[in-house]
SEKOLSE-696518 format. One record per residue (C-alpha): residue in three letters; x, y, z; residue number from 1. Coordinates in steps of 0.1 Angstrom, whole numbers, plus 2048, in hexadecimal, padded with zeros to 3 digits. Each point is the difference from the previous one (the first is absolute). Layout:
SEKOLSE-696518
<"ALA", <X, Y, Z>, NUM>,
...
end
This chain:
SEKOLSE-696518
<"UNK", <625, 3AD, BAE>, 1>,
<"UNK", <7E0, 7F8, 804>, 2>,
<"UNK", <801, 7E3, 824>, 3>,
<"UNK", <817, 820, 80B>, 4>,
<"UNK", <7E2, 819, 7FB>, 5>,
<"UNK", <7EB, 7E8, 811>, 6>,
<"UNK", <811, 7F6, 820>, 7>,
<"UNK", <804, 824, 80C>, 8>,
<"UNK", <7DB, 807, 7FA>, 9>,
<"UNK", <7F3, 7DB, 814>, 10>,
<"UNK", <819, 813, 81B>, 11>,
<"UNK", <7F1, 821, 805>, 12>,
<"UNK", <7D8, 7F0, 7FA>, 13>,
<"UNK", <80E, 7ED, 81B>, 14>,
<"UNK", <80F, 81C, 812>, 15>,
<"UNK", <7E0, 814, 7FA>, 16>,
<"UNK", <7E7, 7E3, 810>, 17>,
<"UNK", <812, 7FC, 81C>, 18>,
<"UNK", <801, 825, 807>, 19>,
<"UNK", <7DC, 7FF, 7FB>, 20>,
<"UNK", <7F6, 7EA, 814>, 21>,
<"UNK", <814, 80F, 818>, 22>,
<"UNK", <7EC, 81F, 800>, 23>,
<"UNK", <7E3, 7F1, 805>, 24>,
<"UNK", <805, 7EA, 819>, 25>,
<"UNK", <80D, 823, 814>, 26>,
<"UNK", <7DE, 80D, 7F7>, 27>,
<"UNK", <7EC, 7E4, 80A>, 28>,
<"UNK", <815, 7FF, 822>, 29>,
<"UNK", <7F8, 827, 806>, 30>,
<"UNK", <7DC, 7F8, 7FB>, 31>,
<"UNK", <803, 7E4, 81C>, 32>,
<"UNK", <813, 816, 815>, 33>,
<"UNK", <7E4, 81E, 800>, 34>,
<"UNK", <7E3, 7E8, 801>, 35>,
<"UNK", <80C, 7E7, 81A>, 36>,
<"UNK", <81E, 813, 810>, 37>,
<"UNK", <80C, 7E9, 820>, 38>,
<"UNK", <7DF, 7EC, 804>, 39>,
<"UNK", <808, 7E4, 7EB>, 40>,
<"UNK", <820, 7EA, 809>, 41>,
<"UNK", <80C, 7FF, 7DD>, 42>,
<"UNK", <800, 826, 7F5>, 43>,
<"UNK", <80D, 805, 822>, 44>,
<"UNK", <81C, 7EF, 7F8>, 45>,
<"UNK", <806, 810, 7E5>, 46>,
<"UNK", <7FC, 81E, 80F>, 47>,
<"UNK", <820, 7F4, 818>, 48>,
<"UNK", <815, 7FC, 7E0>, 49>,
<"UNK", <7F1, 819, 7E8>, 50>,
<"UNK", <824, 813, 7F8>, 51>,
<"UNK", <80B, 7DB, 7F9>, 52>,
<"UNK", <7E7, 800, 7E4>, 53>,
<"UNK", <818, 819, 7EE>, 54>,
<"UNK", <81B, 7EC, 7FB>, 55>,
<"UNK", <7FB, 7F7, 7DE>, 56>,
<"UNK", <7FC, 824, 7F6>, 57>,
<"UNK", <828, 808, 7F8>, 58>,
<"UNK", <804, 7DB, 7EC>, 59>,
<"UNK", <7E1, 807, 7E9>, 60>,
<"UNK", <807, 81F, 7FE>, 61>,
<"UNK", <823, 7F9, 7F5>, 62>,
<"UNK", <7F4, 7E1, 7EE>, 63>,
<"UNK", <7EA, 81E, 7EC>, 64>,
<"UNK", <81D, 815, 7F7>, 65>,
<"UNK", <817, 7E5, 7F3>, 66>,
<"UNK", <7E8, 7F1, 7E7>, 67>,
<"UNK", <7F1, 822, 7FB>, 68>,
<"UNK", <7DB, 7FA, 803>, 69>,
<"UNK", <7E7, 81E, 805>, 70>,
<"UNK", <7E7, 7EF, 807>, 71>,
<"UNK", <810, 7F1, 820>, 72>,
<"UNK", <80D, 820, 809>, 73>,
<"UNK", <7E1, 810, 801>, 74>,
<"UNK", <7EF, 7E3, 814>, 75>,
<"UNK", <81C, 804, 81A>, 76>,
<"UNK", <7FE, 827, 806>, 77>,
<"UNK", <7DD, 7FF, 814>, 78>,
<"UNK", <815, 7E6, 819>, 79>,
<"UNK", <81F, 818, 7FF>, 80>,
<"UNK", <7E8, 820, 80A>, 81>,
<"UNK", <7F4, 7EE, 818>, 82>,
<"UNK", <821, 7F4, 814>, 83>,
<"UNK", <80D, 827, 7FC>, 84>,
<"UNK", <7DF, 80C, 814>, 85>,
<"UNK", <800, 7E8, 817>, 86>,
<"UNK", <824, 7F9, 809>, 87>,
<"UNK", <815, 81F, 7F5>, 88>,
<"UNK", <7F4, 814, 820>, 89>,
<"UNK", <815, 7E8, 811>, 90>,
<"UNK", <81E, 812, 7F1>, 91>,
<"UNK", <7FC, 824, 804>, 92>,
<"UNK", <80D, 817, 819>, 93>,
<"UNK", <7E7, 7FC, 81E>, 94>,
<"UNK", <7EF, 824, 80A>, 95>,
<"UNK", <812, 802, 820>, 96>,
<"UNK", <7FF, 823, 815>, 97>,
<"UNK", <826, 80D, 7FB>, 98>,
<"UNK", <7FC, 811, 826>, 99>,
<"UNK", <7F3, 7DE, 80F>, 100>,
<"UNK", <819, 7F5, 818>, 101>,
<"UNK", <804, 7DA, 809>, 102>,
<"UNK", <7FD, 7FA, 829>, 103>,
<"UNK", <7F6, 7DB, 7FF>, 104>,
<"UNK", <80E, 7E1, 7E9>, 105>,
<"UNK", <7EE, 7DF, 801>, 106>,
<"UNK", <80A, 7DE, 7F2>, 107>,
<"UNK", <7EB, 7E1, 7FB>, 108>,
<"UNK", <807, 7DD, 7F7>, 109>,
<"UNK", <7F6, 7DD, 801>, 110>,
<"UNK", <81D, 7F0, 80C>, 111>,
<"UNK", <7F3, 7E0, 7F6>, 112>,
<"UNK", <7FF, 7DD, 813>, 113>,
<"UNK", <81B, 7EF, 7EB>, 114>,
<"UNK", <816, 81C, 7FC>, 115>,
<"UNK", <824, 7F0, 809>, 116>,
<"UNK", <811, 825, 808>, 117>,
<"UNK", <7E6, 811, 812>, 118>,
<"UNK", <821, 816, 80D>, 119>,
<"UNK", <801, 811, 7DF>, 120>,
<"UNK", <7DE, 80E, 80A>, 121>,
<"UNK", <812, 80B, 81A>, 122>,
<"UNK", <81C, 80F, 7F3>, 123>,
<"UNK", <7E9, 815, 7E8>, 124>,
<"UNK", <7EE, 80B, 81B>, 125>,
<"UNK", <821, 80F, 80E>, 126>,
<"UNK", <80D, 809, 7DE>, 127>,
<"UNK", <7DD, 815, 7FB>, 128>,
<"UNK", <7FD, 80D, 824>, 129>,
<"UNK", <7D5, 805, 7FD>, 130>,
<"UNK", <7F3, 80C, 822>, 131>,
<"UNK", <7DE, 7E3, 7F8>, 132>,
<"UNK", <808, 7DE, 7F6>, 133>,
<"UNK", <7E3, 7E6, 7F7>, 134>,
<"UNK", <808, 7DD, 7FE>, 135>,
<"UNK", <7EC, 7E2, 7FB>, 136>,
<"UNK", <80B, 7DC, 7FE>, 137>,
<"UNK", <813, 804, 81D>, 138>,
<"UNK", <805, 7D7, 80C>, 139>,
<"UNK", <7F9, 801, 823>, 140>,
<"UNK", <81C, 7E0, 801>, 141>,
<"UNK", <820, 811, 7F3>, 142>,
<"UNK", <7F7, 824, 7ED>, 143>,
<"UNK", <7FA, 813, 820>, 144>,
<"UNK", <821, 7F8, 80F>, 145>,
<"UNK", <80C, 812, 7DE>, 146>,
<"UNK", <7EE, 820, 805>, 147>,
<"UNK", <802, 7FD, 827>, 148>,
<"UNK", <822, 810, 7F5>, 149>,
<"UNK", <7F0, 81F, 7F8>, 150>,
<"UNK", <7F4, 807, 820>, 151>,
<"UNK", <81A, 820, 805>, 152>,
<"UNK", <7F1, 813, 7E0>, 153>,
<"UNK", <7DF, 7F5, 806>, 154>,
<"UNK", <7F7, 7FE, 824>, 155>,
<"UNK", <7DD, 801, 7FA>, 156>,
<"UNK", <7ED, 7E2, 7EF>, 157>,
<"UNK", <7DB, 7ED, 7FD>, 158>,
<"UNK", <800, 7DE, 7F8>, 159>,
<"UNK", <7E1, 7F0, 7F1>, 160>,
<"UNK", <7F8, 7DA, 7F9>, 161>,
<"UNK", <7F9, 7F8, 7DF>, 162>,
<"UNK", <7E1, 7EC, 809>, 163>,
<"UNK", <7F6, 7F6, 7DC>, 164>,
<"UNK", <81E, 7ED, 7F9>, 165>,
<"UNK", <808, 7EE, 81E>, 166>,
<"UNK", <7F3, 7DE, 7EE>, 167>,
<"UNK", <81E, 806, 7E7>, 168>,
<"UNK", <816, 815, 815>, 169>,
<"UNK", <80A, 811, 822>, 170>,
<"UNK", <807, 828, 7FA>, 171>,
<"UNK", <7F8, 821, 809>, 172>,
<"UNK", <7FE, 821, 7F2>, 173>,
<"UNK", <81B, 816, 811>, 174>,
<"UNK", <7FC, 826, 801>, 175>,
<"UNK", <820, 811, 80D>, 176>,
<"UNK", <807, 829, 805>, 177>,
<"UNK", <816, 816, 80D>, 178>,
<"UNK", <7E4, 813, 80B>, 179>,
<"UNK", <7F3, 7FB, 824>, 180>,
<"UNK", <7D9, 7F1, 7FD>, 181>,
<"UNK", <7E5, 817, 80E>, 182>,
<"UNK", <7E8, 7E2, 7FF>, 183>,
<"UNK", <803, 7D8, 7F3>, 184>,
<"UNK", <7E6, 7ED, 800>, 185>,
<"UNK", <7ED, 7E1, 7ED>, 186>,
<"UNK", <7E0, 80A, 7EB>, 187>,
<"UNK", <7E3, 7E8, 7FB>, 188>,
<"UNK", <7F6, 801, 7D8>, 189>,
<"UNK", <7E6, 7EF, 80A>, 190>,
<"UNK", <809, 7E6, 7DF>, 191>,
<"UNK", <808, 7D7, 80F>, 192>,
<"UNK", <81E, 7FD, 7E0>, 193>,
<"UNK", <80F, 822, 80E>, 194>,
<"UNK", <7F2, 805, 820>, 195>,
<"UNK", <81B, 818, 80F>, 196>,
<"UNK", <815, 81B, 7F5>, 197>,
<"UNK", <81E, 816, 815>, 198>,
<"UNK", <7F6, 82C, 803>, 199>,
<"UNK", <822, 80A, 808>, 200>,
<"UNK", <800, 827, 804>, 201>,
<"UNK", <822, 811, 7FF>, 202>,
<"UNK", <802, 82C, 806>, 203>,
<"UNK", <813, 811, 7E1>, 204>,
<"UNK", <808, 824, 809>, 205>,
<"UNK", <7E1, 802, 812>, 206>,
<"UNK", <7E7, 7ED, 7EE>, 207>,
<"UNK", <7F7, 7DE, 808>, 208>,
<"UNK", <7FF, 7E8, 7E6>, 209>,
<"UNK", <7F2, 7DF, 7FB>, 210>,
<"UNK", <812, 7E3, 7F5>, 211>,
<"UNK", <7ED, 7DD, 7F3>, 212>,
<"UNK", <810, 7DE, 7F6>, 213>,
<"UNK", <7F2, 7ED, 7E4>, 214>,
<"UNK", <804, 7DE, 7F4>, 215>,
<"UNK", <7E4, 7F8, 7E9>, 216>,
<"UNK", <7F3, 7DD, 7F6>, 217>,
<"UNK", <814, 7F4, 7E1>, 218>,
<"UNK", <7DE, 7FA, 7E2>, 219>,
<"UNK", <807, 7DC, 7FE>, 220>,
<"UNK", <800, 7E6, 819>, 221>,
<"UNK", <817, 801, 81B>, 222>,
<"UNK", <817, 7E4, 7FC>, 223>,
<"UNK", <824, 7F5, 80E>, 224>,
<"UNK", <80F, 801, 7DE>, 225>,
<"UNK", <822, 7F4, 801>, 226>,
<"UNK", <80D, 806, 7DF>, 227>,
<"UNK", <7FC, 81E, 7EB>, 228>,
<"UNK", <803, 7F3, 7DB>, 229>,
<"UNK", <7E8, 805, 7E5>, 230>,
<"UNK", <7E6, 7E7, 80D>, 231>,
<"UNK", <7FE, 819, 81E>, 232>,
<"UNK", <7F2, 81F, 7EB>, 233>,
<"UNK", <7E9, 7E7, 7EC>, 234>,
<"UNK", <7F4, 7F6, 824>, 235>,
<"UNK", <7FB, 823, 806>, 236>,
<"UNK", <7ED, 80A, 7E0>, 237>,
<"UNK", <7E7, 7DE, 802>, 238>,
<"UNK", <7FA, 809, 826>, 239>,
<"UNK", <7FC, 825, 7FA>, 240>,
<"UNK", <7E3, 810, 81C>, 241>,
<"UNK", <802, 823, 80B>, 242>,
<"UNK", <7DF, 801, 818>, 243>,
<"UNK", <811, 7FA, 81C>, 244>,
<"UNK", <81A, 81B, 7FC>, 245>,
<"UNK", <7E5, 81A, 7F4>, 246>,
<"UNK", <7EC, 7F7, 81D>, 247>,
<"UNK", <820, 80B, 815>, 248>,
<"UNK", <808, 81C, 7F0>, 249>,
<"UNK", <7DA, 80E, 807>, 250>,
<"UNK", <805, 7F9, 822>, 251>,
<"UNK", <81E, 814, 804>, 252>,
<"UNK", <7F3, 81D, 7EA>, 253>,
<"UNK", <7E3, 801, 818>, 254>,
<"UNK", <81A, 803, 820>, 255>,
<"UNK", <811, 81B, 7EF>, 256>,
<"UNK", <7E3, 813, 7F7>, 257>,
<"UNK", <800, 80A, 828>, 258>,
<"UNK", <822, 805, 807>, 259>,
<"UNK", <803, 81F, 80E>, 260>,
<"UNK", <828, 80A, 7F9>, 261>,
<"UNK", <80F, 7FC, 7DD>, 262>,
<"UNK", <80D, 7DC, 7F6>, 263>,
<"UNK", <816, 7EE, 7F2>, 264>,
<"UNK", <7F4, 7DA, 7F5>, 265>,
<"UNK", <81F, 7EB, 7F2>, 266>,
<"UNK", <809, 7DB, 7F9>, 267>,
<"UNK", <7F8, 7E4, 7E5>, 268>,
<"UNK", <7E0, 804, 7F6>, 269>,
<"UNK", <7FF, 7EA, 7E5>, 270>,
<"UNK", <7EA, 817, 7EA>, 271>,
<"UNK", <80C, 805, 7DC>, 272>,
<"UNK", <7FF, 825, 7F7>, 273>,
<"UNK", <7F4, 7FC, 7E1>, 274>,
<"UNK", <7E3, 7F0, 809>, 275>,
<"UNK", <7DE, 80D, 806>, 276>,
<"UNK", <7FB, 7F9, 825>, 277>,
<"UNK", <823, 819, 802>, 278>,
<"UNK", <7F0, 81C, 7EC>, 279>,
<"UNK", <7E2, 7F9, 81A>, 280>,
<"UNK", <816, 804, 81E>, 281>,
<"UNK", <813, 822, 7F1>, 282>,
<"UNK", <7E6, 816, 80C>, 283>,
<"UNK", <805, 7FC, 820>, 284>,
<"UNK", <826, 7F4, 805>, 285>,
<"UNK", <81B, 815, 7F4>, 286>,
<"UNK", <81A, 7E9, 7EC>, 287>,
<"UNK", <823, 813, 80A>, 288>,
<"UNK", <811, 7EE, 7E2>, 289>,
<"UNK", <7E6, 80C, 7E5>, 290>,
<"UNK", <803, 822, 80F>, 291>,
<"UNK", <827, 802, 804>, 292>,
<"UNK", <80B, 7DF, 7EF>, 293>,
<"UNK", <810, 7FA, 7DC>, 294>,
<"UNK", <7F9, 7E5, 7EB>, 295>,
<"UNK", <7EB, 7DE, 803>, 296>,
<"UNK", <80B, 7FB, 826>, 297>,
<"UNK", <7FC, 7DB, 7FF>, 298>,
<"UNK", <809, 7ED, 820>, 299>,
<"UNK", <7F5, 7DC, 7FD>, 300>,
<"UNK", <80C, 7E7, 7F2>, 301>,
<"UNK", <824, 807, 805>, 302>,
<"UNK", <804, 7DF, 7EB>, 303>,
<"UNK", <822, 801, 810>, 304>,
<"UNK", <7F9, 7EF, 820>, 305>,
<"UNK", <7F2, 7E4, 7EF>, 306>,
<"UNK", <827, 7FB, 7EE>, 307>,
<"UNK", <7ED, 80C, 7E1>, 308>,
<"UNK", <818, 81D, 7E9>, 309>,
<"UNK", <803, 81F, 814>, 310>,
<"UNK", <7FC, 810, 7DE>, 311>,
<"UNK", <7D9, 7FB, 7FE>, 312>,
<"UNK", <7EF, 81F, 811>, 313>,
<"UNK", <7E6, 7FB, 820>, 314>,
<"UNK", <7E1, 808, 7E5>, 315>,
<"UNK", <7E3, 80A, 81D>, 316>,
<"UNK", <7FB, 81D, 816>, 317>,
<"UNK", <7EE, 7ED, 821>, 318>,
<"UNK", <818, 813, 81D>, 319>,
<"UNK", <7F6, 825, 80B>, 320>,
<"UNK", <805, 818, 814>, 321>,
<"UNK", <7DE, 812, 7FF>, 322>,
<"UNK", <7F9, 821, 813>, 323>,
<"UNK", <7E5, 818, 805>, 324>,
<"UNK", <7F5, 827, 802>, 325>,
<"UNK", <81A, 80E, 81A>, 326>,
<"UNK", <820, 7F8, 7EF>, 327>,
<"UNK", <811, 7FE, 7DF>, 328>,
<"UNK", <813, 7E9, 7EB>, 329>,
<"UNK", <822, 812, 7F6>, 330>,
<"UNK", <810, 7E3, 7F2>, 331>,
<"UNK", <7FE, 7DC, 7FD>, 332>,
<"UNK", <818, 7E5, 7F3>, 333>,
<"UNK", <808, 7D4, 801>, 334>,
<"UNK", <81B, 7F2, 814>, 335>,
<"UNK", <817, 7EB, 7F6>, 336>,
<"UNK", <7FE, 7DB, 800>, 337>,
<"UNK", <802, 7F0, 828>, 338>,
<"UNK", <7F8, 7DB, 7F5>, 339>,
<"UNK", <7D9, 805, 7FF>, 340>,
<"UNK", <7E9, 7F2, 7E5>, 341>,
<"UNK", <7F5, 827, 80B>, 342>,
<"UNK", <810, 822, 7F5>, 343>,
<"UNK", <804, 819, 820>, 344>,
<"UNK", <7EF, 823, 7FB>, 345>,
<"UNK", <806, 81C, 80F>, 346>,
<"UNK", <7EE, 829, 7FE>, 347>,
<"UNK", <80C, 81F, 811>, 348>,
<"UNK", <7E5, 816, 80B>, 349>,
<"UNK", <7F8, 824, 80D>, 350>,
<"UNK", <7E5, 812, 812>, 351>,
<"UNK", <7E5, 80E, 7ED>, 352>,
<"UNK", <801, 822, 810>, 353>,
end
């Protein structure tokens, strides 16, 4: 009676440590967060992956009930409040005008360089019929006879070198549209890792509207990785190193400060949004899918293309289809898997009248 007395209460002691230590490492990593936000590598990455940081919340929390410990139940609460504030937004019915009325649908999507069936990019696009499409990746060697295919539905295309990647790969970013261009032209950032970007500028019932790119530096070191296992995310954790990016995504927030029609800024932007540099960027980009969207809305890694079980979820927001005063997110959803280690996005939008 008695070694069966005992075990249960080494359990939930046990139970009840790790739970502790569990909240406090969550406090101590809040702390970080507020003091050094993005400026230090380490809490920056962190940052990247907070939401992963909740994983163990359902097993302890489990774990708590089973062996019935208060103590670890109590510990464990703070962690639950604080995954219902911060995530369960995400889940409610957006505040969406009932009388707005949808006149333009955009997709986005890195198609990726070693996607085998770039054509099921292209059958999406055809199954989802958007009047903008934004593509990046595109290999100048084989993709673009792919999409060249599209040239009936969208006669009217940009095509932009991907200078910062030519020492890995040849590709472009390809912006296609139904919509005749008023203007198309290359824009000096001024910034040698991104030193141009494509101003497209389409006419929607009368409005002009401006239509931007973006394929932002990756926060690690740019390297021709050629196998995606689980020494590749190490790699990316150990050579984590956002400066770059941030720098780029100053210098475009500085461009669109002067544009004079309402935008629309979509592509891979590899920017987590649960990081601190995205709550920096949110008051001046409009994110379609936190405004129309349901649910997490993660698009990379679809752990799929690597072979990996197409059960496992693509765990970070870092594609967008961003917008500013002038028009209005009505609704914003994922495509479906096309072969890239990227999730397609797409937003319909009206005019703000």
């Amino acid at each position: 009676m008695t070694a069966s007395r005992t075990r249960p209460s080494h359990l939930r002691r046990f139970v009840a440590l790790v739970s502790g230590s569990y909240l406090l490492f969550m406090v101590v990593y809040l702390l970080a967060r507020l003091v050094f936000q993005d400026r230090v590598w380490p809490v920056s990455l962190l940052n990247t992956f907070a939401h992963l940081l909740f994983l163990p919340l359902p097993v302890l929390l489990v774990a708590a009930l089973l062996v019935r410990s208060r103590q670890a139940v109590l510990a464990l609460l703070p962690v639950l409040a604080l995954a219902g504030v911060w995530f369960g937004p995400r889940f409610l019915p957006k505040n969406v005008p009932s009388d707005a009325v949808p006149v333009l649908r955009v997709m986005t999507n890195n198609v990726w360089r070693l996607n085998p069936t770039p054509n099921r990019v292209v059958d999406l696009i055809r199954a989802e019929n958007p009047d903008v499409v934004f593509l990046q990746e595109v290999q100048l060697d084989t993709d673009q006879d792919t999409f060249a295919g599209l040239a009936a539905e969208y006669p009217y295309r940009s095509t932009l070198i991907d200078e910062m990647r030519l020492s890995i790969y040849a590709a472009v970013n390809l912006t296609l549209s139904k919509y005749p261009f008023i203007s198309s032209e290359e824009v000096d950032l001024g910034l040698p890792p991104l030193p141009h970007i494509f101003r497209d500028v389409i006419e929607v019932q009368g409005q002009p509207v401006a239509l931007y790119n973006v394929h932002l530096v990756a926060p690690w070191q740019q390297r021709s990785f050629t196998s995606h296992d689980a020494t590749y995310f190490a790699q990316v954790a150990l050579d984590f190193d956002d400066r770059e990016r941030n720098q780029q995504l100053d210098a475009l927030l500085n461009l669109l400060a002067d544009e004079p029609y309402p935008y629309i800024v979509a592509g891979d932007f590899n920017l987590s949004d649960v990081s601190v540099t995205y709550s920096r960027v949110m008051p001046y980009l409009h994110d379609s899918f936190a405004e129309a969207g349901n649910g997490f809305g993660g698009s990379w890694p679809m752990v799929a293309a690597y072979g990996w079980s197409g059960w496992i979820p693509a765990f970070i927001r870092m594609d967008y289809i961003w917008h500013s005063a002038g028009l209005q997110a009505v609704n914003a959803w994922q495509g479906t898997f096309v072969g890239s280690d990227h999730r397609p996005v797409l937003a319909e939008f009206s005019l703000d009248s």
